[in-house]
N, C-alpha and C positions, 0 to 999 in steps of 0.2 A: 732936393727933397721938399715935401709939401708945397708943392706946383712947379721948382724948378731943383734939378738934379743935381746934385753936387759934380764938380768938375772930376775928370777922371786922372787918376795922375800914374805916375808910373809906380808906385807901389800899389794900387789897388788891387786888393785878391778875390773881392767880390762886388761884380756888377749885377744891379737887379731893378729891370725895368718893369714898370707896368705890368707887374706882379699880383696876378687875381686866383682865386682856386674858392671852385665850387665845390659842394656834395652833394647829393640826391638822397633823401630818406626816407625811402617810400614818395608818398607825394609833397614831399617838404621839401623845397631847395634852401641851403645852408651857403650864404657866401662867406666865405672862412678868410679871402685875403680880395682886396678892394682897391688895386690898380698900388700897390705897395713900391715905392723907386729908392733904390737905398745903395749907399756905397759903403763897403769895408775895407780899410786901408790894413796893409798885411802888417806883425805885432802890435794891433788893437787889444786892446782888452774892453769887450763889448758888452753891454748887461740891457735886456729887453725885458721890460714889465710893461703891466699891462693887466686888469682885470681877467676872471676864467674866462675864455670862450673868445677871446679877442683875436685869436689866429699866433698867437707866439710859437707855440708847439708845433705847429703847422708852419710857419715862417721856416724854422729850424730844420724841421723833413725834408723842405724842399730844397733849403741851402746844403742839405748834406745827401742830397740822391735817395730819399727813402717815399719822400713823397714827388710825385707831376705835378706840377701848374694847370688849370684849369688856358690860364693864358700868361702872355708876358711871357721875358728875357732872364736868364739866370746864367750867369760867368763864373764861374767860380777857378783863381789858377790857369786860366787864360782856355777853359773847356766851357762851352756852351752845352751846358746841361741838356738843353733842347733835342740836339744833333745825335745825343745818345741812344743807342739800344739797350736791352736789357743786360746784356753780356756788358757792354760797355760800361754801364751805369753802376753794374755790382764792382765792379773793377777803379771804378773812381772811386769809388764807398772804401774798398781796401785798401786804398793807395794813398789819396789824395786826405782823409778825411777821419777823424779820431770821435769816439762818442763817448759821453759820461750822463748816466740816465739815473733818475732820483730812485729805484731801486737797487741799481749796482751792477743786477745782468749778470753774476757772473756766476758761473758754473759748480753747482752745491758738492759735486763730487771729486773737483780738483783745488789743487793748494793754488798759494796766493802765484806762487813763478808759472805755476804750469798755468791758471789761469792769463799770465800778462804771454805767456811763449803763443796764443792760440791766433793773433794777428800774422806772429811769423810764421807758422806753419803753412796758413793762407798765401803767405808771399813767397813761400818754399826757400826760407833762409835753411840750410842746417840743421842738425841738434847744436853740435855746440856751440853755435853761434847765437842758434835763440836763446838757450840757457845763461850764456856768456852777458846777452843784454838783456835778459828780460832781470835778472838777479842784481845788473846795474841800475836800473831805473827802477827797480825794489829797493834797494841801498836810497835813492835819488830820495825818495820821498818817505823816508823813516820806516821802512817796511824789513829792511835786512833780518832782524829777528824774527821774523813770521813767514821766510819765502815755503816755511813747508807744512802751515795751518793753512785748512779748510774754510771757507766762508764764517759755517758756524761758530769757529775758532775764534773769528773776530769781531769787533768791536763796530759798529755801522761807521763810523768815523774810516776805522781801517780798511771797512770792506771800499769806501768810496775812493780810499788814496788807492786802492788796488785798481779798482775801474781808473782811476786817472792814470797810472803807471800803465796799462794794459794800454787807452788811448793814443801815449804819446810815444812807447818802442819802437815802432816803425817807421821813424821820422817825419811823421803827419804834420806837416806844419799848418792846419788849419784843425780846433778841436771845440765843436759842440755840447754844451751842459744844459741841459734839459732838467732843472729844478734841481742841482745837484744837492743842494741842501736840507731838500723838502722832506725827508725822514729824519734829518739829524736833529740834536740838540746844540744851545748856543753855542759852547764850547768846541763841540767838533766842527759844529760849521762854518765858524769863523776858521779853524786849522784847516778847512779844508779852502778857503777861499784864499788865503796866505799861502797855500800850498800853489794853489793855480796863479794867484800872483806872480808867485816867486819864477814859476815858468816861465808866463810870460814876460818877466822882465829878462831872463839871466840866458832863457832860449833863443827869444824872440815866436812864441809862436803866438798864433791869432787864434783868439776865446772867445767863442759867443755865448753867455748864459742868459738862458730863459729864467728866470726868477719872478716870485711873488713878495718874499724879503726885502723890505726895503733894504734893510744893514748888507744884504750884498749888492742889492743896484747901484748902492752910491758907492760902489767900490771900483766903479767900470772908468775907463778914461772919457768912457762916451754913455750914454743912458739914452736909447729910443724908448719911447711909450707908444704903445699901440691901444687904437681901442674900436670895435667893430669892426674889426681889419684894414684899419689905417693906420697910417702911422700918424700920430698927434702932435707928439713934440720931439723933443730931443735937449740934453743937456751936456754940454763939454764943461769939464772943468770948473762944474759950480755955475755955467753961464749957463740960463733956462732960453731955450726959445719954442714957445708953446705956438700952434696953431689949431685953429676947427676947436679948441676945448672954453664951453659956456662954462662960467661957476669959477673960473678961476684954476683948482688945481689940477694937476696932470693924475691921469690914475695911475694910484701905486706909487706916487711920489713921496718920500716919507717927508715930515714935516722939521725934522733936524738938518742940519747942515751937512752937506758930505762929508765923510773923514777920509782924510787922505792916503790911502793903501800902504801898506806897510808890510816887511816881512817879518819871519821868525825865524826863532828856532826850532822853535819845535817842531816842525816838518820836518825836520831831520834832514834838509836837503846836502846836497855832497855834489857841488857844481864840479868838483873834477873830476866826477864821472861821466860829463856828457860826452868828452870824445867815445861811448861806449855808443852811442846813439847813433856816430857818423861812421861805423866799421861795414858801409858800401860791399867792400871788398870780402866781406864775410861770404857774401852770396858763390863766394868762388871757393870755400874751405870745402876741403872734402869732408862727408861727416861721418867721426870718428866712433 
């Protein structure tokens, strides 16, 4: 990264070369991403800040099949983004790939289980199967008293463990947050960062969150900083390595010291319910 690429190893889940994406706006060209080279090794917990307008949102699109590359290589899971067709591409997005979006996304007319069953439906598990897991990874992340409130019903805090629980039913091992905090207040947003923590440690699955927060950046195992659609610096574990940034700080670096990620309780999580997450064989239940 910043002129030479980090080496590829055999856990990488995402390769991304020389990574550029343009837009047209009328007569205005927008370069959104500026030759971007990044690697993600798989149960990362990854946090991307960065000033508005720096291309994070847009990084995010394109590592998840929603946006194209103007140019450059994108791997993700050993699939060359590139290679795909449309049919393909929506098929990676269902499969491959979990989203969690700073409004929540989820559907004002269904309860919190029928909202997380809508991934399986896609993947044509079952009723009782999706029921069966989408009610476990409601249980997973402190929702079990709420599988049968409405959006309205709940709390933005609640609605975003539902978007998380909806993300990660379908054994996605790779899940996208796009600001997930950016509606909440302190209190939910830290539960909901401990919540995604707690995944990542106890699943193993790979988090990428787009944030403005500093109190979630420093929560990442890794923190890239992006700014005019590069990537600037990066920080592992407290260790800063800046480049290309004049003036000293990184943008969106907070000026406190990282704190070291931690779980709760309060998420209410229920680690023995993940074997409900690996029932493969559901797909073969006749449904009842």
């Amino acid at each position: 990264m910043h002129g030479k690429t980090r080496k590829m190893s055999a856990n990488t889940l995402i390769r991304i070369e020389g990574l550029h994406k343009t837009y047209h706006r009328g007569q205005e060209t927008v370069e959104a991403l500026r030759g971007i080279d990044l690697m993600v090794e798989e149960g990362e917990f990854l946090t991307v800040m960065g000033p508005s307008g720096c291309g994070k949102s847009t990084l995010l699109h394109i590592i998840g099949g929603i946006d194209r590359p103007t140019a450059g290589r994108v791997v993700v899971d050993g699939v060359d983004l590139g290679s795909l067709d449309e049919e393909a591409l929506t098929r990676f997005r269902r499969e491959k790939v979990g989203f969690v979006f700073q409004f929540y996304n989820l559907l004002p007319t269904l309860t919190a289980l029928q909202n997380v069953e809508l991934p399986l439906i896609a993947l044509g598990y079952p009723r009782v199967a999706r029921r069966t897991m989408a009610r476990a990874v409601l249980e997973m992340v402190g929702l079990g008293d709420r599988l049968h409130h409405k959006p309205a019903e709940l709390s933005g805090g609640q609605q975003q463990r539902v978007a998380i629980a909806r993300a990660i039913v379908a054994n996605r091992r790779l899940i996208l947050a796009d600001e997930p905090t950016g509606d909440l207040d302190s209190v939910s947003s830290r539960q909901v960062v401990d919540l995604m923590w707690n995944l990542n440690q106890s699943l193993g699955l790979t988090f990428i969150i787009v944030t403005h927060d500093p109190a979630v950046g420093e929560r990442g195992t890794r923190t890239i900083y992006l700014q005019d659609g590069r990537v600037v610096g990066e920080e592992r574990r407290g260790m800063l390595q800046a480049t290309e940034v004049r003036g000293g700080a990184l943008p969106g670096r907070a000026v406190c010291s990282p704190a070291v990620p931690h779980s709760t309780s309060s998420s209410g999580i229920v680690l023995t319910l993940v074997g409900a997450l690996r029932v493969d064989q559901s797909r073969e239940e006749v449904d009842g």
